[in-house]
C-alpha positions in Angstrom: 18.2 9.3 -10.4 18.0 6.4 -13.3 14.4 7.0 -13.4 14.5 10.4 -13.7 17.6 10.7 -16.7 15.3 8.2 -18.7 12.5 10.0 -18.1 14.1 12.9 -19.3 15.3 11.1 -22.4 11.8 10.0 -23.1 10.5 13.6 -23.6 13.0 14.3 -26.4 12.6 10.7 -27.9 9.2 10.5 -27.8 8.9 13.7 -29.8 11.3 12.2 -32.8 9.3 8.7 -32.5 5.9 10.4 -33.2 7.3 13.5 -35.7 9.4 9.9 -37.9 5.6 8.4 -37.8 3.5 11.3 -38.7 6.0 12.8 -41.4 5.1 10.5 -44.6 1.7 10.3 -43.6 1.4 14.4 -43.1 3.5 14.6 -46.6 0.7 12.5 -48.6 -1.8 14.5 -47.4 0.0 17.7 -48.0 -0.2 16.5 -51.8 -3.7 16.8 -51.9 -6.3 19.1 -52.4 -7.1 19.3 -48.3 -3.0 21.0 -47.4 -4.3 24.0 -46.0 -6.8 21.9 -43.5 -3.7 19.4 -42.7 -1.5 22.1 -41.9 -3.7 24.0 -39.8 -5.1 20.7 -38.5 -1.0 20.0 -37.6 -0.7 23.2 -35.8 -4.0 22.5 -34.0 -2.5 19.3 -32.7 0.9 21.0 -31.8 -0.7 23.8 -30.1 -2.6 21.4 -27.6 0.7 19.3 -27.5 2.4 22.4 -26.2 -0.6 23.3 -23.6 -0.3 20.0 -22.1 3.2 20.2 -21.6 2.8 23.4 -19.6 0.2 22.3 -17.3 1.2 21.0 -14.1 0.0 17.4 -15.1 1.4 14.5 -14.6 4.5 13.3 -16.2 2.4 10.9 -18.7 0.6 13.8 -19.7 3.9 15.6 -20.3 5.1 13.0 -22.2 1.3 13.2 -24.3 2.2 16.4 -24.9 5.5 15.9 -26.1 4.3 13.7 -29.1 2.2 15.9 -30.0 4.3 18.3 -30.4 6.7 16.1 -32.2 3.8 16.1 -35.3 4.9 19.2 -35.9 8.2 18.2 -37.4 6.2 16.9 -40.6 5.6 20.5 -41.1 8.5 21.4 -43.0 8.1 19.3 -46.0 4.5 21.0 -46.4 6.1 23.9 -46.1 8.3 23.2 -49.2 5.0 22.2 -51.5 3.5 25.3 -50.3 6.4 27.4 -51.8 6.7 25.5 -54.6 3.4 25.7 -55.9 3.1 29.5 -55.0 6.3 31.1 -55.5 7.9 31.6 -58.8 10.9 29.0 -59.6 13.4 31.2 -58.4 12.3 32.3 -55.5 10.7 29.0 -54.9 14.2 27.5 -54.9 16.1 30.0 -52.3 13.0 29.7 -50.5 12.5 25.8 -49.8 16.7 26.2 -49.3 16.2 28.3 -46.5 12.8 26.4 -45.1 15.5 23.4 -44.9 18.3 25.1 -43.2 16.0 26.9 -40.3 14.0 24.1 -39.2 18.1 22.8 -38.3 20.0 25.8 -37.3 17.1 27.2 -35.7 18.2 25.3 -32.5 21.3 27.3 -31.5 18.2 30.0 -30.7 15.5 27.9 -29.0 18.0 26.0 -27.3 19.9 28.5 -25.2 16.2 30.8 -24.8 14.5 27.7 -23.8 17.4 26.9 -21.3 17.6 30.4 -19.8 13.3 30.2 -19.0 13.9 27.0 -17.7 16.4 28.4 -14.9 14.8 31.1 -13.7 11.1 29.6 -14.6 11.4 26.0 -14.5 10.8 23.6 -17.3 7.5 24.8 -17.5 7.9 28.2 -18.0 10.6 26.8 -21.2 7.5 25.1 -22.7 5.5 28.3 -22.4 7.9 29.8 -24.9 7.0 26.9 -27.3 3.4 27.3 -26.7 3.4 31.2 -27.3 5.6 30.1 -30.5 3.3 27.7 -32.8 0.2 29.7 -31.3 1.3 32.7 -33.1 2.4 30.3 -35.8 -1.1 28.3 -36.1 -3.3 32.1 -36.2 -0.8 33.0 -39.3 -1.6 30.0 -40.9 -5.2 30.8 -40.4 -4.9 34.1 -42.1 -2.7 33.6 -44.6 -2.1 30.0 -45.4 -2.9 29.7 -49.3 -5.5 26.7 -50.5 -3.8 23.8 -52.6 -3.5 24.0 -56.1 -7.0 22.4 -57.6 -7.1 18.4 -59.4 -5.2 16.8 -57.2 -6.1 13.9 -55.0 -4.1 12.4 -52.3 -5.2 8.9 -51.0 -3.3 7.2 -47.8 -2.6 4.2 -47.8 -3.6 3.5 -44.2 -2.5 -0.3 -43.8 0.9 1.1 -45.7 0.9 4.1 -42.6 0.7 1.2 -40.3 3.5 -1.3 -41.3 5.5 1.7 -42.1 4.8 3.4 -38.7 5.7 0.3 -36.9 8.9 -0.2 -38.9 10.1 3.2 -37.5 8.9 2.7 -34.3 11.2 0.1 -33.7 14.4 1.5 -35.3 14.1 4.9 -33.5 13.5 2.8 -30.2 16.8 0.7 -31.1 18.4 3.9 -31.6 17.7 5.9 -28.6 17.7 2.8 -26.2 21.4 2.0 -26.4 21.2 0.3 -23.0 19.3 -2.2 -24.8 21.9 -3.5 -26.8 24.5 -3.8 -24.0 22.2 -5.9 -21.4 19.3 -7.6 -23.6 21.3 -8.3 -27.0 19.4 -11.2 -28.3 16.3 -9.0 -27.6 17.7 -6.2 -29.0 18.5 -7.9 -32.7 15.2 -9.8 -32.5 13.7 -6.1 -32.3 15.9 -5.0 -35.0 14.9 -8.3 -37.3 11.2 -7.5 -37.1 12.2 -3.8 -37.9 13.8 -5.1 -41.3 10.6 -7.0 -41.9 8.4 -5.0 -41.7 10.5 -2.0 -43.6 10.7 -4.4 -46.3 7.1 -5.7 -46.4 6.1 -1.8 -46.7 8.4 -1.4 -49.4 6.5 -4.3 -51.4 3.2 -3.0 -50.5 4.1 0.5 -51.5 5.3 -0.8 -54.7 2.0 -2.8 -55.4 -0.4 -0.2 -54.6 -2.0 2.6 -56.5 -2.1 5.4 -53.8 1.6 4.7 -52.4 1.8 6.5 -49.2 5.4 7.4 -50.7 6.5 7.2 -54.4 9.1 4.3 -53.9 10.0 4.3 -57.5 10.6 7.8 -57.8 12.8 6.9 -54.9 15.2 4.7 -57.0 16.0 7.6 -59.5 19.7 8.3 -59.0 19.1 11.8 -57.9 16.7 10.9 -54.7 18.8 7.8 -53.7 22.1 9.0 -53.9 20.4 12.5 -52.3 19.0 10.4 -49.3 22.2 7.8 -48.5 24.2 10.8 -48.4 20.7 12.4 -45.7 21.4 9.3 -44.0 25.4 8.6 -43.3 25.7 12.7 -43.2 22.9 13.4 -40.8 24.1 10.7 -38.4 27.5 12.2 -38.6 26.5 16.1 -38.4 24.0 15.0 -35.1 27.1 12.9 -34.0 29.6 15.9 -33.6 26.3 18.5 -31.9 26.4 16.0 -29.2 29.8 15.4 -28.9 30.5 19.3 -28.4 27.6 20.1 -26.2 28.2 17.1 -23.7 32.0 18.3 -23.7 31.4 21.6 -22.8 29.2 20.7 -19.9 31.3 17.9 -18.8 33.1 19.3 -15.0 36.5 19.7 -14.3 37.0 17.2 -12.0 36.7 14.3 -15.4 40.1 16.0 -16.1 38.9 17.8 -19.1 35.8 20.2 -19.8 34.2 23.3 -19.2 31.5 22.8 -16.8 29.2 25.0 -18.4 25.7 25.1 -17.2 22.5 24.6 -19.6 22.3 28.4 -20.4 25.7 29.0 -21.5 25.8 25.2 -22.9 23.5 26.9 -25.2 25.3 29.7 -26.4 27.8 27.7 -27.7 25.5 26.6 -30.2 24.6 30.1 -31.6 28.1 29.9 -33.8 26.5 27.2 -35.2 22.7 28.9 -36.1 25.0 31.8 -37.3 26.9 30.3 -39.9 24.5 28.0 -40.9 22.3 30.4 -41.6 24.9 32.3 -43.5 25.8 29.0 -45.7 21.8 28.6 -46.0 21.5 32.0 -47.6 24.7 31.4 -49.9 24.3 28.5 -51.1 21.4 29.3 -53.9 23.9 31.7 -55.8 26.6 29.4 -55.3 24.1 26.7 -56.9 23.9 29.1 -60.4 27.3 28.0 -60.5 27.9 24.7 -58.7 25.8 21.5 -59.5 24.1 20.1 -56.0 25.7 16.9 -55.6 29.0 18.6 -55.6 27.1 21.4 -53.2 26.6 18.1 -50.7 29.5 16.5 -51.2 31.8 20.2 -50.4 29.1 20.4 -47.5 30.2 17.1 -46.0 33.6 17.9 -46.3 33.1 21.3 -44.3 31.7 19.1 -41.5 34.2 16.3 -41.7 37.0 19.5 -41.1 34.6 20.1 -37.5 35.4 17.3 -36.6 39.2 17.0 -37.4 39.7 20.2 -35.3 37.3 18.6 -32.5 39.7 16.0 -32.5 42.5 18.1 -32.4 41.8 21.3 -30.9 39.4 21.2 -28.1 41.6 22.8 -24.9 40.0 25.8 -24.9 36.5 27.3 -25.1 37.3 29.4 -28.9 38.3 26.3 -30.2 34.9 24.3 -29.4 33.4 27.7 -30.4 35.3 27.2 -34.0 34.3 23.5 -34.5 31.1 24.5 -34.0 31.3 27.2 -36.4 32.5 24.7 -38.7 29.7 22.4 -38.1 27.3 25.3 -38.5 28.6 26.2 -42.1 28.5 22.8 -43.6 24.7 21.6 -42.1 23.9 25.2 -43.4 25.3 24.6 -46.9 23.9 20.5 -46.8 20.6 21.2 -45.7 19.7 23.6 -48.1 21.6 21.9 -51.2 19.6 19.1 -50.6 16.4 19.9 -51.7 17.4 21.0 -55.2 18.9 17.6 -55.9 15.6 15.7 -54.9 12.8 18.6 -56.5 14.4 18.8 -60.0 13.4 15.0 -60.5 9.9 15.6 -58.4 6.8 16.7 -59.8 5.6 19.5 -58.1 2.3 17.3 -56.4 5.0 15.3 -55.0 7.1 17.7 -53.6 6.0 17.6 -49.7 5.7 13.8 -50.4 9.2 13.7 -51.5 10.5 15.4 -48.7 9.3 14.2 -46.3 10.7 11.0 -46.7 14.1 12.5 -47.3 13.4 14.0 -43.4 12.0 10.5 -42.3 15.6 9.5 -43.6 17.7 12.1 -41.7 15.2 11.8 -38.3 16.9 8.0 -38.4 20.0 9.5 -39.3 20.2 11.8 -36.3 19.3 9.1 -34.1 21.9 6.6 -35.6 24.8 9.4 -34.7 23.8 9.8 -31.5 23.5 6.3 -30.6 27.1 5.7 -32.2 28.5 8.7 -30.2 26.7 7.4 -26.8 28.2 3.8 -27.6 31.6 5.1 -28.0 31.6 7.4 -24.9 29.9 4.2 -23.3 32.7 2.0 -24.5 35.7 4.5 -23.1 34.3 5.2 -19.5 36.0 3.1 -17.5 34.5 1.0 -14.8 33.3 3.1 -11.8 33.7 6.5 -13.5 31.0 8.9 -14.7 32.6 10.6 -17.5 34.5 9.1 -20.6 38.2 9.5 -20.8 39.4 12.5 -23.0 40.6 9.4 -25.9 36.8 8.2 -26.5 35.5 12.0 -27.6 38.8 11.8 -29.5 37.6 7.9 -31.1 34.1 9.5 -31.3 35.2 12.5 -33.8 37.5 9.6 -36.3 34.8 8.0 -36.4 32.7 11.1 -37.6 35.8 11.9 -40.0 34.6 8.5 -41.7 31.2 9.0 -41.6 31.7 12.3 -43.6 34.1 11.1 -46.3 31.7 8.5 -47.0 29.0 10.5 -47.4 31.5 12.9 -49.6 32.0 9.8 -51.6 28.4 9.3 -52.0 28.1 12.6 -52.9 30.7 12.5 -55.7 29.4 9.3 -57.0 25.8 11.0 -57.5 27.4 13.9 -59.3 29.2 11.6 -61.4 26.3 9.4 -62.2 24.1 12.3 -63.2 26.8 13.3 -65.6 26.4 10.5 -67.2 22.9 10.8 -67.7 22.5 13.9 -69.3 23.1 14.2 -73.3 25.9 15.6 -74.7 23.6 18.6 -76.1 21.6 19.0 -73.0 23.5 19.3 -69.6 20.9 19.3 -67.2 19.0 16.7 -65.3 16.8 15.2 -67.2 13.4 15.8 -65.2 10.0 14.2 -66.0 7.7 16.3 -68.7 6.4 19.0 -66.7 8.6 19.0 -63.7 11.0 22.2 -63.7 14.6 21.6 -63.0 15.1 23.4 -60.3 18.8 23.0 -60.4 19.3 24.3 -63.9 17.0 26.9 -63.1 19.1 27.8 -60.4 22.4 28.0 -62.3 21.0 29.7 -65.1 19.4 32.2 -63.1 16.0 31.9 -64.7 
């Protein structure tokens, strides 16, 4: 049964290992003239990905399959570049906003669908679903998928790809392998001092080079780095409270506290979640012509942190999990699609799926901090010969989600105030590079 629950862990962590790698990489090349072939040559690789997970292969093929699915997750930063060259500004900006809320929310639909197939057709027949899904998705890019715009070039820096690659390798694997920690420390924090290493030797090597796989100086500006410490504290603490919820409302009876609900219906507590997040994604861009983004984040963050106060206090009853949910729905809604406003009105256009796709790098190590915190904590309050946590750890879990979203409200609040700062007394607005539009003055002006 150990076998088989790490297996089954594998599949899902495999796919965030190789979609963390193949993100930056997939985001550089997105920036050159040859987007339309990488994205088509993305969906190729998905496509086959999904095949193989459908055929009844053996489970290393499934697991083959898997990562190549996970490519696809670089997707959505191209995505972004391709609206922002194409569309005009404002549509541009609701559009990128909502590009960044679906590829979240877009769960509480898959997940319960995929779940349902699964029961009466077996994990195969859920995988058919995402095979019928980015085969209709690849043939639309064929036909409609718009060339890049011409004179740009877009170099990788494969040795950069490498070191970078291995860096991430190593912190996802820390991440998702909490076991690790617990039975092989000294291994565990020599893993964990290479990952360092290495993150800072590509950080060097990115700075030295002329075709930087990612633009760590443009990093630094206030607007990206506050933008992707508040992507990194707030993802792991958004990821933290999914889990928490779902694994409570499967939990059985007999732990003294659950629901017992089976994968399907599991699922369809999530759809409170896709709805209002959704809803927050679409509302967000007018309440941007009105609200500057950092303050959009750092409201966002403090929507989430409410979750998980009434997780903590409210959870006896199935409407209650439902509202926290809700709750949690709203503010990812709202965060996700604030977010890339603060990091394109500093980012030239060419850079834009460069830009975020790093920002998604960041919140792909974000997700997998927060669940590793909330499987450390449920680890730490299951007492010894018991399956299930006691009631108190999900209880610990959620304070220490509370604290993981008022820093990352602090954060937010600190970027909003050092922007201020910046901008001259006659000219509120961030102060972009020449030829970069501000999308979030655009935004609030309406233009």
């Amino acid at each position: 049964m150990a076998f088989r629950v790490d297996s089954a862990q594998w599949t899902l962590t495999i796919a965030l290992l190789s979609g963390a790698v193949a993100t930056p990489v997939l985001g550089r090349l997105g920036a050159g003239p040859h987007r339309r072939a990488t994205i088509l040559a993305t969906l190729a690789i998905v496509v086959v990905g999904s095949a193989l997970t459908v055929l009844p292969l053996p489970f290393a093929w499934l697991l083959v399959g898997r990562a190549a699915r996970g490519v696809g997750l670089g997707l959505t930063a191209l995505m972004m570049g391709v609206a922002r060259d194409h569309l005009p500004e404002e549509r541009s900006a609701a559009t990128i906003a909502l590009i960044s809320v679906v590829s979240i929310i877009g769960a509480g639909v898959g997940y319960p669908l995929a779940a349902l197939l699964a029961e009466f057709g077996g994990l195969r027949a859920a995988y058919g679903l995402g095979l019928l899904v980015t085969a209709i998705a690849f043939v639309t890019a064929w036909r409609s998928m718009p060339a890049a715009p011409e004179g740009r070039s877009a170099h990788v820096n494969v040795a950069g790809a490498l070191v970078l690659a291995g860096g991430l390798l190593l912190v996802l694997f820390l991440a998702g392998e909490r076991s690790l920690w617990s039975r092989h420390l000294a291994v565990a924090v020599t893993l964990a001092v290479a990952a360092v290493l290495l993150l800072c030797v590509w950080t060097v090597s990115e700075l030295r080079t002329k075709t930087p796989l990612v633009d760590v100086r443009a990093v630094r500006h206030p607007a990206v780095a506050g933008a992707n410490i508040a992507m990194f504290v707030g993802g792991s603490g958004m990821y933290l409270l999914l889990t928490l919820i779902t694994r409570y409302a499967q939990t059985p009876h007999s732990a003294g506290y659950g629901f017992g609900l089976t994968t399907f219906v599991a699922g369809l507590v999530l759809i409170p979640f896709s709805v209002l997040g959704f809803v927050a994604g679409k509302l967000t861009p007018r309440v941007r012509t009105r609200i500057d983004g950092p303050l959009l984040l750092a409201g966002s963050a403090a929507i989430v942190g409410g979750g998980f106060v009434l997780f903590a206090t409210a959870r006896s009853n199935l409407a209650e999990l439902l509202a926290a949910m809700g709750v949690l729905g709203f503010g990812v809604g709202s965060f996700s699609a604030a977010m890339p406003g603060v990091i394109l009105a500093v980012t030239p256009k060419s850079e834009t799926s460069s830009a975020m796709s790093f920002n998604y790098v960041v919140r792909s190590v974000g997700y997998s901090l927060g669940s590793a915190i909330g499987g450390l904590v449920l680890a730490a309050g299951t007492a010894t010969g018991r399956l299930f946590p006691n009631d108190d750890a999900y209880t610990t879990a959620a304070l220490v989600g509370v604290a993981a979203m008022a820093i990352t409200t602090m954060a937010s609040l600190a970027l909003a105030l050092a922007l201020a700062r910046r901008r001259s007394p006659e000219t509120n607005p961030i102060t972009a590079p020449v030829g970069v539009p501000d999308l979030g003055r655009s935004s609030r002006t309406g233009s």
